[in-house]
C-alpha positions in Angstrom: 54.9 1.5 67.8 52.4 1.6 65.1 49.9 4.7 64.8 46.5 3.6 65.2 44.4 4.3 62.2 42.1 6.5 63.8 45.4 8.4 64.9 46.5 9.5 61.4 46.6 13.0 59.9 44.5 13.1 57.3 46.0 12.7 54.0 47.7 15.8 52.8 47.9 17.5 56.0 51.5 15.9 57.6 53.5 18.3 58.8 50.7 20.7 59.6 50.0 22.5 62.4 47.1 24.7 63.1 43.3 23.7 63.6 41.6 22.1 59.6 38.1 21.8 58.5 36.5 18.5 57.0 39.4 18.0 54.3 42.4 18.7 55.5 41.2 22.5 55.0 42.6 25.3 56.9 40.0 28.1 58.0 40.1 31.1 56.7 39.4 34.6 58.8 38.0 36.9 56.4 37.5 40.3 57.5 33.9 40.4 57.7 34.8 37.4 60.2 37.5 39.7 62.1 34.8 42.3 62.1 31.7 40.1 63.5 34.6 38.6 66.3 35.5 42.3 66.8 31.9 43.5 67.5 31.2 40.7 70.1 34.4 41.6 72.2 33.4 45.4 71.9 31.3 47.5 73.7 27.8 47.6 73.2 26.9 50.4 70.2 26.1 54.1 71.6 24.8 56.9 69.7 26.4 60.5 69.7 24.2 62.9 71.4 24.9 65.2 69.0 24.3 63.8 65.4 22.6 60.6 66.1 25.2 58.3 64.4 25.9 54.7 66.1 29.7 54.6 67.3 31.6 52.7 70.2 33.2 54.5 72.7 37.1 53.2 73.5 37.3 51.3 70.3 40.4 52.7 68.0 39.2 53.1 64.4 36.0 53.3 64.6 33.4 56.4 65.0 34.2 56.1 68.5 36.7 58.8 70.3 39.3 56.6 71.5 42.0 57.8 69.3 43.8 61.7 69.8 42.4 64.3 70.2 42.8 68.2 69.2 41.4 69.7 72.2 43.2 70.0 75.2 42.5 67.4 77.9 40.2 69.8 80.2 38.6 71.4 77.4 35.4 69.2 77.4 33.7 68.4 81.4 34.5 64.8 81.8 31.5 62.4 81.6 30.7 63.6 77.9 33.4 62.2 76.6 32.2 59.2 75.8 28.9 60.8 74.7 30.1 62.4 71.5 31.7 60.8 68.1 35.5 61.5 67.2 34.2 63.7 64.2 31.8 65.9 66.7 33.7 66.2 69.9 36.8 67.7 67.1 34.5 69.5 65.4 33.4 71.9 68.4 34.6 75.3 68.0 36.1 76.1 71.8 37.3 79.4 72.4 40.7 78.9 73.8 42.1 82.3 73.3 40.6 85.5 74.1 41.3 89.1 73.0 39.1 91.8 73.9 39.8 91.7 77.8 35.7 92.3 78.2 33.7 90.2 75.8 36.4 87.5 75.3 36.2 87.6 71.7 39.6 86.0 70.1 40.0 89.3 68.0 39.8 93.2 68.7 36.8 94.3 69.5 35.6 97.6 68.1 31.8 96.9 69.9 33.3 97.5 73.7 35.8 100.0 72.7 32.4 101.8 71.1 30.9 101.2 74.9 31.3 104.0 77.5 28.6 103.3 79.7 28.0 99.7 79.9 27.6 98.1 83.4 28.7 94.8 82.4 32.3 94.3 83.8 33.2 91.5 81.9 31.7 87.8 79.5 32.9 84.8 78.6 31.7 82.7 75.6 32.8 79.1 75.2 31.9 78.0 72.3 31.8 80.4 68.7 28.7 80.3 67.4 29.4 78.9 63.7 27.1 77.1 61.9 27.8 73.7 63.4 26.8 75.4 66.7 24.5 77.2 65.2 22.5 74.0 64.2 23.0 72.1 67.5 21.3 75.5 69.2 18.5 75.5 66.5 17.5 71.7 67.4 17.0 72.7 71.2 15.9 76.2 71.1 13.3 76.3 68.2 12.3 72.1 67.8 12.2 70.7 71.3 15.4 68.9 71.0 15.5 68.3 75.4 18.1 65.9 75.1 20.3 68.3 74.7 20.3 70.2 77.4 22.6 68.8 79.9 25.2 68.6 77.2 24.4 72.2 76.3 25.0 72.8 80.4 27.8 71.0 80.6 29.4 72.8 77.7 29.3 76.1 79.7 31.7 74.6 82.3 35.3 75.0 80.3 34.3 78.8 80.1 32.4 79.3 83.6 35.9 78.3 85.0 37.9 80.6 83.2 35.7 83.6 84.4 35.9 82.7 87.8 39.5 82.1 88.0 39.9 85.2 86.2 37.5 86.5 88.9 39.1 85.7 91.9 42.6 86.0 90.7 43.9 82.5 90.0 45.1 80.8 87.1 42.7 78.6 85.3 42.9 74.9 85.9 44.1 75.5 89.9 40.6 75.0 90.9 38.6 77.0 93.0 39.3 78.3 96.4 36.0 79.7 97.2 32.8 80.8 95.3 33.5 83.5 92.6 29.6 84.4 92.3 26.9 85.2 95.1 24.1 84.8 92.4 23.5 83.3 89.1 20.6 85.3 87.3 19.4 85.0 83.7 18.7 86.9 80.3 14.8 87.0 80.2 12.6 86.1 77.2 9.1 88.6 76.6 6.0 87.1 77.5 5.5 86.9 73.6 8.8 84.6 73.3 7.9 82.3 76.3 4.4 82.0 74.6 5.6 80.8 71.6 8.7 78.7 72.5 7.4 77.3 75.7 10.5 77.8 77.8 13.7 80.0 78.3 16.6 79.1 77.1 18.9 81.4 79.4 16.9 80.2 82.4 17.5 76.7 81.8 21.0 77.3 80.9 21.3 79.1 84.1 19.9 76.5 86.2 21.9 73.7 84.8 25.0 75.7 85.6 23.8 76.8 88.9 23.5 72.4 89.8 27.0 71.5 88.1 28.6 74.8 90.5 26.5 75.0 93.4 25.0 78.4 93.4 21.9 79.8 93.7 19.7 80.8 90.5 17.6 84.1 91.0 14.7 85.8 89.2 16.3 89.6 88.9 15.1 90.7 85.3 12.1 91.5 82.9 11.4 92.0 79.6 9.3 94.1 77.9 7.1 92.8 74.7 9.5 93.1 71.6 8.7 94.4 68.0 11.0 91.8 65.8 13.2 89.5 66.7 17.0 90.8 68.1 18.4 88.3 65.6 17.0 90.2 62.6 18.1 93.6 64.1 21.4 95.5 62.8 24.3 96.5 65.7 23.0 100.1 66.1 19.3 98.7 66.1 20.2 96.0 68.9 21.6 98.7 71.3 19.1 100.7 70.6 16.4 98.5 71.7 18.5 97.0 74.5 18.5 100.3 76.4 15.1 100.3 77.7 14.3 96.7 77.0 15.1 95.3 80.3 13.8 96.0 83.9 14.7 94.5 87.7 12.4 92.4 88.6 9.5 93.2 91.4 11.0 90.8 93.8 15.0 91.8 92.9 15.5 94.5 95.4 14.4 91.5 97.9 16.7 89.0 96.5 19.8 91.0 96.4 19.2 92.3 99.5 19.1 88.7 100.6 22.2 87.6 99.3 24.1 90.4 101.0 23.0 89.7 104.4 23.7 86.2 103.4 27.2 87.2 102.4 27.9 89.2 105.4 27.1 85.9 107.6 30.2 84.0 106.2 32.7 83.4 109.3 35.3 86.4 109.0 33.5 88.7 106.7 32.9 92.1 107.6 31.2 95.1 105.5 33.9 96.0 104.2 34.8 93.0 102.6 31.2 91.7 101.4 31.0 94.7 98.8 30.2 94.6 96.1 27.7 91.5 95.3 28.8 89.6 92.4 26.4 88.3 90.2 26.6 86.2 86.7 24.2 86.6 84.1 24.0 83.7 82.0 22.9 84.1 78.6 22.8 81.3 75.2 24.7 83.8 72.6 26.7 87.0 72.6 26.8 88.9 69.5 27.0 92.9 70.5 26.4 93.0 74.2 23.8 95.0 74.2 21.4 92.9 75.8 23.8 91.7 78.6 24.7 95.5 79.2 20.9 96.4 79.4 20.5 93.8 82.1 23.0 94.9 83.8 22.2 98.4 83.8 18.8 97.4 84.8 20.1 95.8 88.0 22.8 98.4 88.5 19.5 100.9 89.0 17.3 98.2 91.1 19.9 97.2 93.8 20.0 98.1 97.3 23.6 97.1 97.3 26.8 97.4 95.0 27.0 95.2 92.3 30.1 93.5 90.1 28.0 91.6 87.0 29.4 89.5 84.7 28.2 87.4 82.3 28.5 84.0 80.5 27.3 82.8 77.3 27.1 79.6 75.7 28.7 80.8 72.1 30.2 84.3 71.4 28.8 85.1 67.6 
C-alpha cells in the first residue's frame, strides 16, 4: 500500500519516536521548564511564620519541611508543622534533656541548690532562650509581632506535657489520665510595664495554654512598681528584688478557695484526697527563679488552702 503524502514523517525524522516541533525538532525540557511544570503541580507558596521567607510545605528540596527531620516526631504540636521552614523548625532549640530535677535546666544547677526556701516545687522550660529565641521573643514582646502568638502558645505544649506527666506520675507521651493542674495563674507585669508594652506577655501565654489544655486561667498575683528592668539586674540583685516584689491578689484568697470546693465536688473525692491545690504559673523566660519563687511564696502566704505550684516557662535562659 502506498503511504499517502500527507502520512509521511517528515524528512530526517524516520525512525523516530517521541513528540517534534516544526522541523523535525525534538523539544527540549530545560530546567527552568522542569521548574515552571514543578510549581504548577505544587502547592500553592506559604510563608514561614517565623522568618517570613516563601516555601512550600510537602515539596522535597525545597524551603519546605518535607524532608527529615532532627527533632523527634512529638517534639513540635502538630498543626505547625507545616507552618515553619526546614531551616526554622531545625533550628529551634528544644530542651529534650533535663538535669537539675527543679528548674529543668540540661546542666547542674548551682541557682536551686543555693535555694533553701523557695516555694516553687518544680519548672519546666521548653525552649533555651539563645539568640534565635531570643529574637523571635523580641519581635512579639517589644514590636507588636501578634502573629506570633499562637505559635509561641503552641510551643509551650512539648514542655507543659512533660510537667504534667511528671506530675501525676506517668511517663511522657502516655497521655493524660486526668487533669494535672486545678489552676493556671501567671507572672504579673507592674503597672509601669503594662503601660508601656500594652499587654502581658505571661498572661497571654497563660491563656493560650489554658484553651489548647482546658483549664481555667486565674488572676492570683501583683506587682509592685519596679526601679530597672530584671533583665539588667545581676543573680544576687534579681533575688533580691524578687522577695518582696510580688503580692496575692485582692480577689486570690476567693479564687483559690473556689477551686477547692470545686475540687472537692469531683465524684469520689474526699478531703483527704483534694489537698493540696495544684497550681501552674506560667511565665515567658526562666533565668534564676527568683521571680517564679516570689510568686509562689506570695501565694503560699495568701491561700486559704495548701498549695503545690509549679511553673512553666516558654525558654529556660
Amino acid at each position: 500500500m502506498m503511504m499517502a503524502k500527507h502520512d509521511r514523517p517528515a524528512a530526517g525524522t524516520a525512525g523516530r519516536t517521541g513528540p517534534f516541533l516544526p522541523g523535525g525538532e525534538k523539544p527540549s525540557f530545560s530546567a527552568p521548564l522542569l521548574r515552571r511544570l514543578l510549581d504548577l503541580l505544587s502547592p500553592a507558596p506559604a510563608r514561614c511564620i517565623m522568618c517570613g521567607k516563601p516555601y512550600r510545605p510537602g515539596v522535597p528540596n525545597s524551603q519546605g519541611i518535607y524532608a527529615t527531620s532532627s527533632l523527634p516526631p512529638d517534639a513540635f504540636p502538630r498543626g505547625w508543622q507545616d507552618s515553619l521552614c526546614r531551616p526554622c523548625k531545625a533550628g529551634i532549640p528544644w530542651i529534650r534533656k533535663t538535669a537539675c530535677p527543679v528548674c529543668g535546666r540540661p546542666e547542674q544547677c548551682g541557682d536551686c541548690r543555693r535555694r533553701t526556701n523557695g516555694g516553687l516545687l518544680r519548672n519546666r522550660s521548653s525552649v533555651r532562650y539563645d539568640s534565635f529565641m531570643k529574637e523571635l521573643l523580641a519581635r512579639y514582646k517589644y514590636k507588636g509581632d501578634e502573629a506570633l502568638l499562637p505559635l509561641l502558645g503552641a510551643m509551650l505544649l512539648p514542655a507543659y506535657e512533660q510537667l504534667a506527666s511528671d506530675t501525676l506520675g506517668m511517663r511522657a507521651g502516655q497521655g493524660l489520665s486526668r487533669p494535672a493542674f486545678d489552676l493556671i495563674a501567671y507572672v504579673p507585669v507592674s503597672p509601669e510595664r503594662l503601660r508601656e508594652r500594652g499587654f502581658n506577655q505571661a498572661e497571654r501565654l497563660a491563656h493560650r495554654l489554658g484553651m489548647h489544655v482546658g483549664l481555667p486561667v486565674a488572676d492570683l498575683l501583683r506587682r509592685r512598681e519596679e526601679r530597672g528592668k530584671m533583665s539588667s539586674k545581676s543573680r544576687s540583685e534579681r533575688l533580691q528584688a524578687s522577695e518582696s516584689l510580688f503580692s496575692a491578689s485582692a480577689e486570690a484568697e476567693t479564687l483559690l478557695q473556689a477551686a477547692a470546693l470545686n475540687r472537692a465536688s469531683y465524684p469520689g473525692a474526699s478531703p483527704s484526697s483534694v489537698a493540696p491545690l495544684s497550681l501552674l504559673i506560667v511565665d515567658d523566660i526562666y533565668t534564676t527563679g527568683g521571680t517564679l519563687d516570689g510568686c509562689a511564696n506570695a501565694l503560699h502566704a495568701a491561700s486559704p488552702v495548701p498549695l503545690d505550684i509549679r511553673s512553666l516557662a516558654w525558654a529556660r535562659a
